[in-house]
Structure formats: C-alpha cells, structure tokens
C-alpha positions, -999 to 999 in steps of 0.1 A, spaced: 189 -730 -396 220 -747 -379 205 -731 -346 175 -755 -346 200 -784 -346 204 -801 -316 234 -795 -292 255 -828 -302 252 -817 -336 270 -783 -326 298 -801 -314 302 -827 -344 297 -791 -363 327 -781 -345 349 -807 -344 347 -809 -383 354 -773 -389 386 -779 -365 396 -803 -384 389 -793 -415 417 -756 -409 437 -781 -394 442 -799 -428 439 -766 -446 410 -784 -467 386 -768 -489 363 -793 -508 361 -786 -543 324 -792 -542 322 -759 -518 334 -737 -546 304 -746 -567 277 -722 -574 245 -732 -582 229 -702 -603 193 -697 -601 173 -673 -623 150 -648 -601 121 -625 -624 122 -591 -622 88 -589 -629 54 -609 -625 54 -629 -658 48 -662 -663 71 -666 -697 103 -638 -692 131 -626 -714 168 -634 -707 168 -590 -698 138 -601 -674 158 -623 -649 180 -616 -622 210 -645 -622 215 -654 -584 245 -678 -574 235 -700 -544 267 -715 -526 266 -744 -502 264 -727 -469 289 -749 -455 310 -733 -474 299 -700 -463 302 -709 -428 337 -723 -434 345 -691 -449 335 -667 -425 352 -688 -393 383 -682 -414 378 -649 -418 373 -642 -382 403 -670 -376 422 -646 -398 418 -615 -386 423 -625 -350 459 -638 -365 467 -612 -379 459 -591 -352 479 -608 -329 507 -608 -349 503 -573 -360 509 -576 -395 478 -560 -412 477 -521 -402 444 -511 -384 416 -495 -408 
C-alpha cells in the first residue's frame, strides 16, 4: 500500500524513519494491538472455541520494526559481534 503513494511521500516516509532511530523513539501507540476475532467456521452466531483471535498492529510500526531489524543486523555485521548462523 505505501507503494501507491506518491514519490514525495517516500521521502517524508524516509526522513521520519531517520529521525525517528535517530531519537531512538518508539511511540507507545505502536505497541498497541488491536485484536480482532476471525470464525473458523461459516456461522452467523459462533462460540468463544469458534473464533480465531488475530492481533492487528499499526503497520508503521511494523515497518519501523523491520528497518531496525535490517539496521541491526547490518551493525552487527559490521562490527562482528553476532557469530554467523
């Protein structure tokens, strides 16, 4: 979905990402899950053993998290501190 954005939005994108490991932030709205409830099955009335609990994160937060990740793993790489697996 961020694809279909257009260009200058990439770069504002960007720019707040940077800033945001500069800071080392991490909004505390990002680490709330919004749980959803999913049936199983084709009824219109489930039971509780019927539904399949499904945590939704913001995806900004799941963005975030994976351009640490890949910011992380570069690091430690380069400072070979984590043995290869």
């Amino acid at each position: 979905m961020i694809k279909l954005l257009p260009v200058q939005y990439h770069i504002v994108l960007a720019e707040t990402y940077n800033n945001l490991f500069r800071t080392a932030d991490w909004g505390k709205h990002w680490k709330t899950a919004r749980t959803i409830c999913l049936n199983k099955i084709d009824t219109p009335a489930p039971t509780t053993n019927q539904l399949r609990p499904i945590s939704m994160l913001p995806i900004f937060s799941k963005i975030y998290g994976k351009l640490f990740l890949l910011r992380f793993h570069s690091w430690s790489s380069r400072m070979n501190i984590l043995p290869v697996q």
